[in-house]
DSSP file (Angstrom, degrees, kcal/mol; ACC not computed):
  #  RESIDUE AA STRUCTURE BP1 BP2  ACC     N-H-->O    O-->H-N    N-H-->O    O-->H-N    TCO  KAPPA ALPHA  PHI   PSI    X-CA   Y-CA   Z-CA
    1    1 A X              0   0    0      0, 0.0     2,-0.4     0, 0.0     0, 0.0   0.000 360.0 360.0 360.0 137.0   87.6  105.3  116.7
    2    2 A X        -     0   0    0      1,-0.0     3,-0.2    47,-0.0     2,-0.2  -0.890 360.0-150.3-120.3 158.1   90.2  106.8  114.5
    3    3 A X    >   +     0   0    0     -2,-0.4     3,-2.0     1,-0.1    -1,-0.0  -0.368  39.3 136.5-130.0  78.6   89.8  109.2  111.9
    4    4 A X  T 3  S+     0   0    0      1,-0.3    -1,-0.1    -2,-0.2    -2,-0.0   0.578  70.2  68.2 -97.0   4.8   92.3  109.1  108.9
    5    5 A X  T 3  S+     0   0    0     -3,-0.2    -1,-0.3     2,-0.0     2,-0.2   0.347  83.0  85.4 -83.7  13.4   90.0  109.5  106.3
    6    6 A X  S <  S-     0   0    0     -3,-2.0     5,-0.0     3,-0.0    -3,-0.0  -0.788  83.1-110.3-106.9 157.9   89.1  113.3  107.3
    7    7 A X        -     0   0    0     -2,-0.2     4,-0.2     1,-0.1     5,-0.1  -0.088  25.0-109.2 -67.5-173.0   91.4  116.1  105.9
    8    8 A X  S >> S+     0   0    0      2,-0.2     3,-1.4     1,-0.2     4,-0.9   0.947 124.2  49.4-100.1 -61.0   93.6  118.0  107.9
    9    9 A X  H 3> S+     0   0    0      1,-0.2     4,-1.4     2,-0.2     3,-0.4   0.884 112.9  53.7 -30.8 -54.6   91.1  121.3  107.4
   10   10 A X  H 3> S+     0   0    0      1,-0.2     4,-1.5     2,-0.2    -1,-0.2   0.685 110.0  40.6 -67.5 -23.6   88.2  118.8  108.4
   11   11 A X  H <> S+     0   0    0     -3,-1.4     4,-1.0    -4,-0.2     5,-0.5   0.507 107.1  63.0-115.6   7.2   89.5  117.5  111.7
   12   12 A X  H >X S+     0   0    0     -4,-0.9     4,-4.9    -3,-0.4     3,-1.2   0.950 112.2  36.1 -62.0 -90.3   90.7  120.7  112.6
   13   13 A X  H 3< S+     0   0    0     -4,-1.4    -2,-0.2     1,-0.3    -3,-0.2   0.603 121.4  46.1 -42.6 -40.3   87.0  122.0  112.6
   14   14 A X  H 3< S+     0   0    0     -4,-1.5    -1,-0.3    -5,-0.1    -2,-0.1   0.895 127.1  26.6 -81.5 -32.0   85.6  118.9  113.8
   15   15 A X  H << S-     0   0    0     -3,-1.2    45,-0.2    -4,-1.0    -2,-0.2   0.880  94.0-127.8 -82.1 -74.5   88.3  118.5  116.9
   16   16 A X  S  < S+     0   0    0     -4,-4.9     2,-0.2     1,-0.7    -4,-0.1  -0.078  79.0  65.2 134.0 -61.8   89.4  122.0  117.5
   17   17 A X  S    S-     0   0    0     -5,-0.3    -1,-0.7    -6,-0.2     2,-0.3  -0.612  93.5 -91.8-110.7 156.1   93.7  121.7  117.3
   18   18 A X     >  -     0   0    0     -2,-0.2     4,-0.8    -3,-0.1     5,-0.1  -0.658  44.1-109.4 -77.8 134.4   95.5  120.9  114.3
   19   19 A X  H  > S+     0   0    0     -2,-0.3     4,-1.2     1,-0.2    -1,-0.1   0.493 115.5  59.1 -67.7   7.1   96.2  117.4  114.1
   20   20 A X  H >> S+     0   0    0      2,-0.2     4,-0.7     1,-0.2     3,-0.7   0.831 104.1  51.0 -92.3 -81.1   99.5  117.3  114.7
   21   21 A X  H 34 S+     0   0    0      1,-0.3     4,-0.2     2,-0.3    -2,-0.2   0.644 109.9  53.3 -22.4 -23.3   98.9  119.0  118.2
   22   22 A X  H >X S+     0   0    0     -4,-0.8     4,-2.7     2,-0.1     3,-2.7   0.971 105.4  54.7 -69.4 -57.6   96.3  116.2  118.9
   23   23 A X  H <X S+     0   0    0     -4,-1.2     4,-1.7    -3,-0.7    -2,-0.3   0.554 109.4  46.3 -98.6 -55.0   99.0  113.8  118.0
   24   24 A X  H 3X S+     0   0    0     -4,-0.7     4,-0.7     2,-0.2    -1,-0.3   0.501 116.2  42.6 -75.3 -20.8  101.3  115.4  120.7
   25   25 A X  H <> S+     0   0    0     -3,-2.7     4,-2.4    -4,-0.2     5,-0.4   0.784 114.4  52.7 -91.9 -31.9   98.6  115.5  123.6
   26   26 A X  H >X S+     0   0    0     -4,-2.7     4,-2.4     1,-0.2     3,-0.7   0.989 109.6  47.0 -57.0 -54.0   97.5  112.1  122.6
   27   27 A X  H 3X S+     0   0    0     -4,-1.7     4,-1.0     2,-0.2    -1,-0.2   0.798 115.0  45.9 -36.3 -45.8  101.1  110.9  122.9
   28   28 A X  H 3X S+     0   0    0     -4,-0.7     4,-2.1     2,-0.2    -1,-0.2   0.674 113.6  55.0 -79.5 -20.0  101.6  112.8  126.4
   29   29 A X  H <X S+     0   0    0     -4,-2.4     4,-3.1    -3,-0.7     5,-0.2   0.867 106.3  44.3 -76.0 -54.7   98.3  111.3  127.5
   30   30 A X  H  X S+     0   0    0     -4,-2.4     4,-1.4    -5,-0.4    -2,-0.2   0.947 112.6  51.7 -71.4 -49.1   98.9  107.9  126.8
   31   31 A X  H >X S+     0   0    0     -4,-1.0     4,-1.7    -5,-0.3     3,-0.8   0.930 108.5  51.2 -75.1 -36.1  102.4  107.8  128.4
   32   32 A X  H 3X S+     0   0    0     -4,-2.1     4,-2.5     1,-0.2     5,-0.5   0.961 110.3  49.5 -61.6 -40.3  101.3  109.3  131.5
   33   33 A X  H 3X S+     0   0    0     -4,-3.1     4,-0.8     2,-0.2    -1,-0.2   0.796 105.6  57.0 -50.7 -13.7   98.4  106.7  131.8
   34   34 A X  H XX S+     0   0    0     -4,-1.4     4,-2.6    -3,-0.8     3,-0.9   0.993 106.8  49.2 -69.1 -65.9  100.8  104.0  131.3
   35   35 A X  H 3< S+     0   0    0     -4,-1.7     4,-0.4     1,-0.3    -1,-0.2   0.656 114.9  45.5 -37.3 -28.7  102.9  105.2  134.4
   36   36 A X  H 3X S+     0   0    0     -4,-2.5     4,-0.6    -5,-0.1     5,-0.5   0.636 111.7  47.4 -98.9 -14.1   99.8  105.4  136.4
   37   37 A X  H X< S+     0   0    0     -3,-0.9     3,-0.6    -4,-0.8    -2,-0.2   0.843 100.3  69.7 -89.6 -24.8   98.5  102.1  135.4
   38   38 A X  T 3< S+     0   0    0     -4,-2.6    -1,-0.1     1,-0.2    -2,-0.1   0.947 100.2  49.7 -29.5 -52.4  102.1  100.8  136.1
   39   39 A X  T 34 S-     0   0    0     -4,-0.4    -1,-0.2     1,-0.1    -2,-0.2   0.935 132.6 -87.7 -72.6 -43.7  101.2  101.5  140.1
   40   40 A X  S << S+     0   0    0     -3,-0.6    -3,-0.2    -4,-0.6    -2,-0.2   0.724  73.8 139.4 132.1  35.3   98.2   99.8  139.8
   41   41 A X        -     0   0    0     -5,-0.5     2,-0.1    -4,-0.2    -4,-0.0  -0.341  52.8 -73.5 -97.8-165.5   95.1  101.3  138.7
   42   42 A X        -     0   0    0     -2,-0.1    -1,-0.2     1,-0.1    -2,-0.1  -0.461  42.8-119.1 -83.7 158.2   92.1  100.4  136.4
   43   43 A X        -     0   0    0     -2,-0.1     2,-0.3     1,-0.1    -1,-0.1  -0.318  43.1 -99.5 -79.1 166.1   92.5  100.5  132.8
   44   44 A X        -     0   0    0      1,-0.2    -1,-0.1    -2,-0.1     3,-0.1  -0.726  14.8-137.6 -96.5 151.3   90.1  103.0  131.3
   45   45 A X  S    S+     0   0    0     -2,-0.3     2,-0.3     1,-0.2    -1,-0.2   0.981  91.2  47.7 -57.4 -71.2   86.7  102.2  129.7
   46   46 A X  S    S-     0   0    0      1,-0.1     5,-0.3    -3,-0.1    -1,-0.2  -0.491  95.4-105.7 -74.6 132.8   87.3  104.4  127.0
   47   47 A X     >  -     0   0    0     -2,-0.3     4,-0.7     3,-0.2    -1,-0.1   0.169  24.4-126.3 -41.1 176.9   90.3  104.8  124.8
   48   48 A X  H >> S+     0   0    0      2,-0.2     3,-1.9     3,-0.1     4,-1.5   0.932 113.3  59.5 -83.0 -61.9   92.4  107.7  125.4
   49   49 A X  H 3> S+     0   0    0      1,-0.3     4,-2.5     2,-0.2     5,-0.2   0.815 111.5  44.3 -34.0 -63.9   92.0  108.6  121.7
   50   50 A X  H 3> S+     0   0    0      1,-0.2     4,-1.6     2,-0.2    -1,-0.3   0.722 108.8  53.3 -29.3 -50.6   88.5  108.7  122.5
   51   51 A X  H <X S+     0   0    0     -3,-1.9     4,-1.4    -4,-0.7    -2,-0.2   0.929 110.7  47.3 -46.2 -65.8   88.6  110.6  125.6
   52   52 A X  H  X S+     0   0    0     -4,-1.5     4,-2.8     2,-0.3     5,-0.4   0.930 108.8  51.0 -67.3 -52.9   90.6  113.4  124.1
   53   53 A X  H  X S+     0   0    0     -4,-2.5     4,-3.9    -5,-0.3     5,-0.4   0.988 111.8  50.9 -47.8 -52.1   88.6  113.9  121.1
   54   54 A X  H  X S+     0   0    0     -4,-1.6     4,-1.3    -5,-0.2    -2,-0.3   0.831 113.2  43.2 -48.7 -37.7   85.7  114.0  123.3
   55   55 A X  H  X S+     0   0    0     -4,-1.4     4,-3.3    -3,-0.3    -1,-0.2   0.845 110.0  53.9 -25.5 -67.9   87.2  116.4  125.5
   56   56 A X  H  X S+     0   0    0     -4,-2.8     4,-1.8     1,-0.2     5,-0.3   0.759 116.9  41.0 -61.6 -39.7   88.6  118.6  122.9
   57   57 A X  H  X S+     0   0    0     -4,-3.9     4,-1.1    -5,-0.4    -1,-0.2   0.734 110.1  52.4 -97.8 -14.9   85.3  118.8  121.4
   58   58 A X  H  X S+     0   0    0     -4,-1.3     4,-2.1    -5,-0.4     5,-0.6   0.946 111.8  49.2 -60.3 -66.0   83.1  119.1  124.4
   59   59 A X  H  X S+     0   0    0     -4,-3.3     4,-1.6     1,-0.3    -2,-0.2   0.923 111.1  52.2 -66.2 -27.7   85.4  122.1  125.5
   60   60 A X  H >X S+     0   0    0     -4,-1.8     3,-1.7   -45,-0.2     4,-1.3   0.936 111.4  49.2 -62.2 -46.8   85.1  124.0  121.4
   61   61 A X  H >X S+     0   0    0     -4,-1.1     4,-2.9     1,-0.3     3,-0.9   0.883 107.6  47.2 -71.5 -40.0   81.5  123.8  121.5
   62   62 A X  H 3X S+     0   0    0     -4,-2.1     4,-1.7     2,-0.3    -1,-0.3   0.760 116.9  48.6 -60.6 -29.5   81.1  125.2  124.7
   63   63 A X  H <X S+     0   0    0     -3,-1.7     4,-1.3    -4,-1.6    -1,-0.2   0.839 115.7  40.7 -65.9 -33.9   83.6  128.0  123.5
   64   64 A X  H <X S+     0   0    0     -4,-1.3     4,-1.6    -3,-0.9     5,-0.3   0.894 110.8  57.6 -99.1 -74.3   82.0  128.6  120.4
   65   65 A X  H  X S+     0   0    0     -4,-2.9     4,-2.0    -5,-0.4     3,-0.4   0.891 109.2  48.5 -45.9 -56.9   78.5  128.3  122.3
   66   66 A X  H >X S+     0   0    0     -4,-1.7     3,-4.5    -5,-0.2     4,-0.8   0.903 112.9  48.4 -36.3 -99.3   79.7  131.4  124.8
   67   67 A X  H 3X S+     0   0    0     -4,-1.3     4,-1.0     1,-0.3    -1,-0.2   0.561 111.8  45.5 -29.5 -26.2   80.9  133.6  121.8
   68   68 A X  H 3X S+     0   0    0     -4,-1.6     4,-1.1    -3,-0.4    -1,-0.3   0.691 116.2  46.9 -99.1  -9.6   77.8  133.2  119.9
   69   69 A X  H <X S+     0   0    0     -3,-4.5     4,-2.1    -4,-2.0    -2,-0.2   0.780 109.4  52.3 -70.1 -42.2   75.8  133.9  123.2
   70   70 A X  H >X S+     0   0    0     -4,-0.8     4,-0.7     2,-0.2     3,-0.7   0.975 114.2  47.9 -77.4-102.8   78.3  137.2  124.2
   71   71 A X  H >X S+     0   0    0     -4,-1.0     4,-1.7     1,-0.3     3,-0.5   0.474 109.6  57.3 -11.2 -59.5   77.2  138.4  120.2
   72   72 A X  H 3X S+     0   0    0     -4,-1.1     4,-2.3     1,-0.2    -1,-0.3   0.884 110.8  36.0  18.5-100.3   73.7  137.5  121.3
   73   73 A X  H <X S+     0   0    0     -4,-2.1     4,-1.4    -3,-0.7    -1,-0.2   0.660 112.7  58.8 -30.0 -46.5   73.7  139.9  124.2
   74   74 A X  H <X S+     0   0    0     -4,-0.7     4,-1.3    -3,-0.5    -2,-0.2   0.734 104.7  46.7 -89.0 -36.2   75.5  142.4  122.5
   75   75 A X  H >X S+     0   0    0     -4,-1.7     3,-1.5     2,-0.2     4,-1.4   0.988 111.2  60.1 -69.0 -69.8   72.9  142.9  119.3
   76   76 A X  H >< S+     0   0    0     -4,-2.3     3,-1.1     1,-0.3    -2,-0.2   0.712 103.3  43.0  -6.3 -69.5   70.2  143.0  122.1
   77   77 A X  H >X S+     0   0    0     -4,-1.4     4,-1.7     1,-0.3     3,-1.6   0.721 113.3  65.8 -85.5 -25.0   71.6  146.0  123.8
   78   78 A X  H << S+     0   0    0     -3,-1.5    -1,-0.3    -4,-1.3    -2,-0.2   0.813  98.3  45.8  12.0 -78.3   72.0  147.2  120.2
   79   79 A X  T << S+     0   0    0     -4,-1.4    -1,-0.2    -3,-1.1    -2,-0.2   0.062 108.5  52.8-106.2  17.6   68.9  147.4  119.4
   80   80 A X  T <4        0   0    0     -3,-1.6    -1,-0.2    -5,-0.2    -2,-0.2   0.547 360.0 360.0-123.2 -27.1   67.4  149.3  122.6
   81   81 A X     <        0   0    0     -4,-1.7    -2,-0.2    -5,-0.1    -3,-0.1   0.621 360.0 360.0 -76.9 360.0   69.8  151.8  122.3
C-alpha cells in the first residue's frame, strides 16, 4: 500500500518520521533484503513498504501510549498530595 495522496504533515503524524527519512530506511531496507535473499532465503509475505510502516507505527503508538500513561501517573500523585 502506498500513500502519495497524504500530505507531508499527514504522514508524518500517521507514520511517525518525515517522509523523506521513511524513504531512506525504506531504501536501506530493501537493499539489505535483496542481499539476503541473494543467499537464498524466502521472499517475504509482506512488502517491506508495509513492514516498515507497520513497524514505525506500532513503535509511535506505543511511545505515545507510555507518555500519556507517565502524565497519567503523575496527575494521580497530584492530586493526593
Amino acid at each position: 500500500m502506498k500513500y502519495p495522496h497524504l500530505s507531508d504533515k499527514k504522514f508524518k503524524r500517521l507514520v511517525g518520521v518525515k517522509r523523506e527519512v521513511f524513504n531512506n530506511k525504506l531504501a536501506c531496507l530493501e537493499q539489505a533484503q535483496t542481499t539476503i535473499h541473494q543467499r537464498g532465503s524466502r521472499k517475504l509475505k509482506i512488502g517491506m513498504l508495509n513492514l516498515l510502516m507497520a513497524t514505525l507505527q506500532l513503535y509511535s503508538g506505543k511511545q505515545k501510549c507510555h507518555t500519556a500513561k507517565v502524565q497519567c501517573i503523575i496527575n494521580h500523585h497530584k492530586a493526593i498530595l
